[in-house]
C-alpha positions in Angstrom: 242.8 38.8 196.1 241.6 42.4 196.4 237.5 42.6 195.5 238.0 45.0 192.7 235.6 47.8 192.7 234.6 50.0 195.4 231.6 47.6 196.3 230.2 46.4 200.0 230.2 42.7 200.9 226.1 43.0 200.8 226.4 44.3 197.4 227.7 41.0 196.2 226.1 37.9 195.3 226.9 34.7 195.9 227.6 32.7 192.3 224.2 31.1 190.7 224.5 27.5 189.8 224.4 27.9 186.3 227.6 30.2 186.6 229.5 27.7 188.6 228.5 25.0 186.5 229.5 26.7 183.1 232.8 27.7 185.0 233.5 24.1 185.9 232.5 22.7 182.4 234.9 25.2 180.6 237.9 24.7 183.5 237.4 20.2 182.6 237.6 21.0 178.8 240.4 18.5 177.2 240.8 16.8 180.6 239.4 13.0 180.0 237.7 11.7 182.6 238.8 14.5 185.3 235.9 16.5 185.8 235.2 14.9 188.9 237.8 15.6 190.2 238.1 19.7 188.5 234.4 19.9 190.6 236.1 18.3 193.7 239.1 21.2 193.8 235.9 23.8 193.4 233.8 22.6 196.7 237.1 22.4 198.4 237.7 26.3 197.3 234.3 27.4 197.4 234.0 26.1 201.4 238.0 27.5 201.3 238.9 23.8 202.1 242.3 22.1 200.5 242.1 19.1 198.2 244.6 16.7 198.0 244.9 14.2 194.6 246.8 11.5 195.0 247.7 9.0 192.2 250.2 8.0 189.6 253.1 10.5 188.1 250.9 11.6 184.4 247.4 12.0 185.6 247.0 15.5 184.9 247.1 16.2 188.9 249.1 19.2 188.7 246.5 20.3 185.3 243.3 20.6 187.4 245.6 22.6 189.9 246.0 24.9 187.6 242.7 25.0 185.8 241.6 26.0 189.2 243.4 29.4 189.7 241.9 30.6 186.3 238.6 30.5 188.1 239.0 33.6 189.8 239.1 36.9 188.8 242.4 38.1 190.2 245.4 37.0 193.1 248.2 35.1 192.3 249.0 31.4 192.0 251.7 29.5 193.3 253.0 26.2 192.5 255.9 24.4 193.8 257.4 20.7 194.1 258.4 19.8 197.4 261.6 17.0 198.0 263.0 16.1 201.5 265.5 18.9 200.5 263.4 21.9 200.0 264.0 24.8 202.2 261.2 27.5 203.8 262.7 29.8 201.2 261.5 27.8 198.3 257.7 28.2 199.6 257.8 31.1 202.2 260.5 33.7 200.1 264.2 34.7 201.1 264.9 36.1 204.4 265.4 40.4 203.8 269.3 41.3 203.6 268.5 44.5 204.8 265.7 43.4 207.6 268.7 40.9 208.8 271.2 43.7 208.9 268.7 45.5 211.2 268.5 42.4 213.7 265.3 41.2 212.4 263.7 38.4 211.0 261.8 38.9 207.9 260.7 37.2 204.8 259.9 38.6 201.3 256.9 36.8 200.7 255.6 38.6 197.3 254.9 36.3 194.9 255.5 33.3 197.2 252.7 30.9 199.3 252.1 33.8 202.0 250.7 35.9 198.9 249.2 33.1 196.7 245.0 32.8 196.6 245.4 29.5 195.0 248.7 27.2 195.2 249.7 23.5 194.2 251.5 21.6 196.1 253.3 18.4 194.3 254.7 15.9 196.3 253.6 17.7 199.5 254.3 14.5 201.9 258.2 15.2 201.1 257.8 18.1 203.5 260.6 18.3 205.9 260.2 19.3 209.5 261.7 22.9 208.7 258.6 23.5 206.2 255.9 22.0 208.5 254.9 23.7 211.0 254.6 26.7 209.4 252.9 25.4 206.4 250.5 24.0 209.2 249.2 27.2 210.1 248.9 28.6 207.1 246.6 25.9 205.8 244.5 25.4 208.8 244.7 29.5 210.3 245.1 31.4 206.8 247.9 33.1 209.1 251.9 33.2 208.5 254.8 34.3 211.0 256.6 36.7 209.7 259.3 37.2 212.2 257.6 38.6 215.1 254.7 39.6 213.1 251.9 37.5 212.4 250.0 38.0 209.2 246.7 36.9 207.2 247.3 35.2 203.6 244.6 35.5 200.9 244.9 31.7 200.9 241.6 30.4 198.7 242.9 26.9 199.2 245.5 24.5 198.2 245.9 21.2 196.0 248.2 18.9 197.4 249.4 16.0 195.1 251.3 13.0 195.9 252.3 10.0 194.3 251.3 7.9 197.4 249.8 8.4 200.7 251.9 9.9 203.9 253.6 7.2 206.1 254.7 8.1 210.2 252.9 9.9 212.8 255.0 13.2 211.6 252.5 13.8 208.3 249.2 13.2 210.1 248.4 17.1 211.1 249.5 18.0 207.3 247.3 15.2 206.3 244.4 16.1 208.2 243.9 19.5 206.8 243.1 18.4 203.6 239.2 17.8 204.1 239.1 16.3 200.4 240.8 13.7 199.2 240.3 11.9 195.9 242.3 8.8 194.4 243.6 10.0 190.9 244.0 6.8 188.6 245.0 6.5 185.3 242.8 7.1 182.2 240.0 3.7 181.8 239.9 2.0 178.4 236.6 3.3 177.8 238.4 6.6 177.8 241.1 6.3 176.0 240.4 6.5 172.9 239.2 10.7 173.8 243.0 10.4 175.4 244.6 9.6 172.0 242.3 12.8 170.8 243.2 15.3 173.4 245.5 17.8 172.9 247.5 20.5 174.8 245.2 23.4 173.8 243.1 25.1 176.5 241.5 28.3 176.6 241.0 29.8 180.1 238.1 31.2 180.9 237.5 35.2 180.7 234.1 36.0 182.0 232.3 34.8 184.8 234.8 34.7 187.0 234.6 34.5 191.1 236.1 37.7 193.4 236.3 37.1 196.9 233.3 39.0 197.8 231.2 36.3 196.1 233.2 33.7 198.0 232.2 35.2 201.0 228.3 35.8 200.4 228.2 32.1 199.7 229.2 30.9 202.7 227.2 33.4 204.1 224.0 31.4 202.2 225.3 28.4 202.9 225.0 29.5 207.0 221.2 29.9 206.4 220.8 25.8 205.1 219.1 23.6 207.8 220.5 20.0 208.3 217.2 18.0 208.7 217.1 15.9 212.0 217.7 12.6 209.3 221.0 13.9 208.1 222.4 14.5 211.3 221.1 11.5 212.9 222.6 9.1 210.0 226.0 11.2 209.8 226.1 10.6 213.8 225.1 7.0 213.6 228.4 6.8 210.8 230.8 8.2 213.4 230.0 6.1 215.9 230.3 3.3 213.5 233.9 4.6 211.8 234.4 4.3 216.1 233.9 1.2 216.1 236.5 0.2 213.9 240.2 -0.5 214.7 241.3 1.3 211.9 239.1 4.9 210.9 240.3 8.2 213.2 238.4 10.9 212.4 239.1 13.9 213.8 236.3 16.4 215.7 237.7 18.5 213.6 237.1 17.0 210.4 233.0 16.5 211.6 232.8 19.6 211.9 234.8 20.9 208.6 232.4 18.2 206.6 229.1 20.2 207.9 230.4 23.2 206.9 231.0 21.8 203.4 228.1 20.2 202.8 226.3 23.1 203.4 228.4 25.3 200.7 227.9 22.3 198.3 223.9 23.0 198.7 224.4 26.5 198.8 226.1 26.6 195.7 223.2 24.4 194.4 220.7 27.4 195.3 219.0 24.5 197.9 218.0 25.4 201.7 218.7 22.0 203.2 221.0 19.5 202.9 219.6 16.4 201.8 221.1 12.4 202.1 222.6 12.4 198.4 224.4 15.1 199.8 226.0 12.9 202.3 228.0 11.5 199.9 230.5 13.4 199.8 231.8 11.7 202.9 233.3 9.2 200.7 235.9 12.5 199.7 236.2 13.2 203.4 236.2 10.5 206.0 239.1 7.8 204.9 242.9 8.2 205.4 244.7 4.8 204.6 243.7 3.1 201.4 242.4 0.5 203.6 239.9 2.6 205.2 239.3 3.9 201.4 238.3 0.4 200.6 236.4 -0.2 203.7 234.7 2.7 203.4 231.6 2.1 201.2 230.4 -0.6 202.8 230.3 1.0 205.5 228.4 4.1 204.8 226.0 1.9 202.7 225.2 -0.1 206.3 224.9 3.2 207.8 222.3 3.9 205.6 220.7 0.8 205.5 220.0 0.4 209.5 220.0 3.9 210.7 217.6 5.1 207.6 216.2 2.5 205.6 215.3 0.2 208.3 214.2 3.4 210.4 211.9 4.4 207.5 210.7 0.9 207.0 209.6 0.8 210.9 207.9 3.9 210.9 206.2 3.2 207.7 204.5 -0.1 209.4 204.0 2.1 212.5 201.5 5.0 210.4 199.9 2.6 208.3 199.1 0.8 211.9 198.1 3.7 213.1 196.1 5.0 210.2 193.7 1.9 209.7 193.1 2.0 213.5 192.1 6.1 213.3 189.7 4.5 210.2 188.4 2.1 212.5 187.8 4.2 215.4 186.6 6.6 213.3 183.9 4.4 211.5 183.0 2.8 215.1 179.1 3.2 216.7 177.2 2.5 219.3 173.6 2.2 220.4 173.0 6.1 221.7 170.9 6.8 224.7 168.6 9.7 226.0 169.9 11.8 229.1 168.1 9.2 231.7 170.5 6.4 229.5 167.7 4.9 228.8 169.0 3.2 225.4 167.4 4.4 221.9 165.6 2.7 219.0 165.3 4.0 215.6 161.3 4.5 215.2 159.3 3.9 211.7 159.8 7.3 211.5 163.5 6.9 211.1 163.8 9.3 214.9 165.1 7.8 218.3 162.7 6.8 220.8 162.8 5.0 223.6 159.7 2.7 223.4 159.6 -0.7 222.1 157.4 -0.8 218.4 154.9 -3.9 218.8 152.6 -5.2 216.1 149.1 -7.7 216.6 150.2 -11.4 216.8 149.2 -14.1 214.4 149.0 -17.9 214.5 151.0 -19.8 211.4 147.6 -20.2 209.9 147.0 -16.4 209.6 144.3 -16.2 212.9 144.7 -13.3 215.1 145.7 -14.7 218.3 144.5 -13.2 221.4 145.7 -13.6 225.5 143.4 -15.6 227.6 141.3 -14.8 230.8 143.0 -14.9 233.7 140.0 -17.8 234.5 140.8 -19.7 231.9 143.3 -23.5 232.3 145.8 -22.6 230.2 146.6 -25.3 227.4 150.4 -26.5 227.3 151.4 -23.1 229.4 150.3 -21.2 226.8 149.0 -17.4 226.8 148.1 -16.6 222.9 144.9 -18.2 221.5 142.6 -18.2 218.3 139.1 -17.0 218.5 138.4 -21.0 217.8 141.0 -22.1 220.5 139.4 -19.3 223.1 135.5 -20.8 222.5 136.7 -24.8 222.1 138.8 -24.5 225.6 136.7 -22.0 227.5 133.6 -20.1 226.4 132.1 -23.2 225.1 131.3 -24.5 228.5 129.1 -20.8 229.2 125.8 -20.6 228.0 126.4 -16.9 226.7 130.2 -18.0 226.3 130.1 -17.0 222.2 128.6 -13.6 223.4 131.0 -13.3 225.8 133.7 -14.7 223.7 133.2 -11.4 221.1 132.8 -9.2 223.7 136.2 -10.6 224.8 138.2 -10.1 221.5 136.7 -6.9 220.5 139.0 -5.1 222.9 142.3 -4.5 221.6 144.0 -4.7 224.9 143.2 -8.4 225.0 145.0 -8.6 221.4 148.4 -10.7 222.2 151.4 -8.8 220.3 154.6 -9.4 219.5 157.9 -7.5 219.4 159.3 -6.2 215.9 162.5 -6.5 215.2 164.6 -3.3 216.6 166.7 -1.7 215.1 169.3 0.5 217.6 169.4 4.0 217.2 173.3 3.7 216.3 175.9 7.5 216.5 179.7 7.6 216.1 181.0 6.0 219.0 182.5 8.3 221.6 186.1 8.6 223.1 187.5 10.1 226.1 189.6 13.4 225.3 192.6 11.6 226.9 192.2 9.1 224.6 191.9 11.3 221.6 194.9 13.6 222.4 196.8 10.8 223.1 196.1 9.6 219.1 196.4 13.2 218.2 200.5 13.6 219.5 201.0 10.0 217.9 200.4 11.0 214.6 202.4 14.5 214.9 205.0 12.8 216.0 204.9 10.2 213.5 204.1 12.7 210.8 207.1 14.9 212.1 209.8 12.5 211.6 208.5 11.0 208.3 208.7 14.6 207.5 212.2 15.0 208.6 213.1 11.5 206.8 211.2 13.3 203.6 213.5 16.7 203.8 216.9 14.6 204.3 215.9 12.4 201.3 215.6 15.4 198.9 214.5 14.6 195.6 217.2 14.2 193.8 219.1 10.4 194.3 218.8 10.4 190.2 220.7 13.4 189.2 224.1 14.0 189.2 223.7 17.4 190.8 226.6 20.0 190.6 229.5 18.0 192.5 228.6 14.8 190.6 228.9 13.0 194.3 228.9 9.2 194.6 226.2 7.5 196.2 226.1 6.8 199.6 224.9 3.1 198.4 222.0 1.4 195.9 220.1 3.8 194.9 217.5 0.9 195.3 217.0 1.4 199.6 216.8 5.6 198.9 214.5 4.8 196.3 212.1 2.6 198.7 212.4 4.7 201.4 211.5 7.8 199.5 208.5 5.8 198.6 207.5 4.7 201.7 207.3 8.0 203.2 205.9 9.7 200.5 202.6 6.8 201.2 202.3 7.0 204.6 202.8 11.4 204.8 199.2 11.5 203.2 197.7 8.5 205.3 199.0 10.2 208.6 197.7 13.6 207.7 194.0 12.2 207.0 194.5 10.4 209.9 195.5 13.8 212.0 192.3 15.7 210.5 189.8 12.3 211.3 191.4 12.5 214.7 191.1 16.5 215.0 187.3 16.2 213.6 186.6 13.2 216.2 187.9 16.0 219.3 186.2 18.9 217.6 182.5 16.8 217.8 183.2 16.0 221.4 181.0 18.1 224.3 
């Protein structure tokens, strides 16, 4: 498929959204209940994937086949139905008379698969052994051998179809190049009353079509979109679950084909990084049997459910935790002391000081109450009197004892005084800068992978979106762990700048 006009790679855009999406809506007209699977055979050429539908004879299989080719703005289509008698000719052209005559081996391929941008397949599991191999590498290399001459195909990508799923070892490697592969069945009830209403007519599409050059600067874009840290670490957690089962055998190969996908699909999607919902499309990608199609769900949904949803749920305990004991720290004090640490009091004045405040003592009847001479017998061990107690016990017994008695309690060092209550100069409490750092890199580290969590989450588990993927599971656990992080993000980042303000007050 040739770009057309004289224009540069980097003068073309990739496709906006809204031009794929009116592409695919207009390419599922008058097909009930297939444009799932019309959007499926466009990620699949879009990433320049294959598809393979398999399913019933009269699901319209070989219809979204063909609605696909009239996506693109020019090449050629091909379309062929394979039995255990077709012949290399039938899909790869006649050998050249004259090219034969001259000892060599060469095919005319115009108009055949070699040439084809977009071809269907039907029945493509009756491949026989003298098609295979080379319809093996030009699926998987974009590549044929040509005689002694090994060429490039403008191969988009290829829809396989079949009535039922490949048996024996000698159909695996075909198998395995299709990345997507969807389960065709038969029109639902709900449906078929829109089947009854449907009729042959369909108008192709004339405008908005792709060229190649816009193929390529989309998967150019879709080379720029991050995988957050939670994608890969729940699409790795799935493989080595699939691993643990007698029955799933993915191949390296098909990992690394799915990453490359899912990044088209959110390229196409004008997004930057590839978010959980997006994960569903490993329920296209990951079974082979129908077993494993079965099994499959449950799976993913566990995946999700321990590696993300209980991950979430851990770290969510973990900040809040961590953020009521910044708060407590935080709103700690302690008595301060001057440099001698001597400890401080909060004065009448409302300043620190170090001394003591006292006040003059009183007796419960309201008497000032005064210490006695050191002459004096003390009464009971006690050393705070009345003027009446001092004169009864003591000064009486003096002739000039009342003189002596005034003389006495005129002086206000011999007034007895009491304590008042203190009240401790309090200050934030202080923590070691060890201590502090060590808060500090808890809550980055928390806050980073809540914020990783956050990015593979996306927010968009309610819509559709433009491949119309299923769910990885409930939408209930994405739900609550979208929830969860978006609480604890803000409680972690106050916590960060309490912990930050706490270092920045320190000597």
């Amino acid at each position: 498929m040739p770009d057309g006009d004289e224009v540069t790679d980097m003068e073309v855009s990739a496709p906006s959204r809204a031009r794929l999406e009116r592409l695919m809506e207009v390419c599922s007209v008058g097909l009930v209940e297939r444009e799932s699977e019309v959007r499926s055979v466009f990620l699949a050429a879009l990433a320049g994937e294959h598809c393979l539908l398999i399913g019933p004879p009269g699901t319209a299989k070989s219809e979204v086949a063909r609605r696909l080719r009239h996506a693109f703005a020019d090449g050629a289509f091909f379309e062929r139905l394979l039995t255990r008698f077709s012949v290399p000719e039938e899909l790869f052209g006649p050998l050249s008379i004259k090219r034969l005559e001259a000892d060599e081996y060469h095919r005319l391929t115009e108009g055949y698969l070699p040439t084809a941008t977009v071809a269907f397949l039907d029945e493509i599991f009756k491949a026989n052994s003298a098609i295979l191999n080379s319809l093996l590498t030009l699926l998987n290399e974009r590549s044929f051998d040509n005689g002694v001459e090994r060429v490039s195909v403008p191969l988009v990508s290829v829809i396989g179809a079949s009535n039922e799923l490949p048996e024996g070892t000698e159909l695996e490697a075909l198998h395995d190049r299709f990345l997507i592969r969807r389960m065709v069945a038969p029109v639902s009830p709900a449906g078929f009353d829109a089947l009854l209403d449907t009729g042959d007519e369909w108008a192709p599409p004339t405008a908005e079509l792709l060229g190649r050059g816009e193929l390529r600067a989309l998967r150019e874009r879709a080379r720029r979109v991050s995988m957050p840290a939670g994608v890969r670490s729940f699409l790795g957690a799935l493989r080595e679950r699939l691993a643990e089962t007698s029955t799933f055998r993915v191949s390296d190969r098909r990992w690394r084909k799915l990453g490359q996908l899912l990044r088209v699909a959110v390229a196409a999607e004008e997004r930057d990084e590839v978010a959980l919902a997006d994960c569903g499309v490993v329920l296209w990608c990951l079974w082979s049997t129908e077993e494993e199609l079965r099994e499959l769900p449950a799976l993913v949904a566990a995946t999700l459910r321990t590696q993300v949803a209980d991950e979430i749920a851990r770290l969510g305990e973990v900040a809040e935790t961590l953020a009521v004991k910044v708060a407590e720290e935080a709103a700690a004090e302690e008595q301060a002391s001057d440099d001698e640490g001597r400890l401080l009091w909060r004065g009448e004045d409302g300043e620190p000081t170090i001394q003591r405040p006292h006040r003059a003592a009183k007796s419960t009847t309201g008497d000032p109450l005064y210490v006695a001479p050191r002459e004096m017998k003390k009464v009971g061990g006690r050393v705070a009197y009345t003027f009446a107690e001092l004169w009864e016990h003591h000064y009486s017994a003096s002739p000039d004892g009342y003189h002596r008695l005034e003389v006495w309690t005129a002086n206000p060092a011999h007034e007895h005084r009491e304590d008042v209550e203190q009240t401790p100069y309090l200050v934030p409490k202080r923590y070691a800068a060890q201590h502090l750092a060590s808060r500090r890199d808890q809550l980055r580290a928390l806050l980073s992978a809540l914020t990783e969590h956050r990015a593979a989450l996306g927010d968009r588990e309610a819509s559709p979106g433009l491949w119309h993927l299923p769910r990885l599971g409930d939408a209930g656990p994405l739900d609550e762990c979208r929830q969860r992080v978006e609480a604890a993000i803000p409680r972690l980042t106050e916590a960060l700048a309490t912990v930050e303000t706490m270092e920045a007050r320190e000597p």
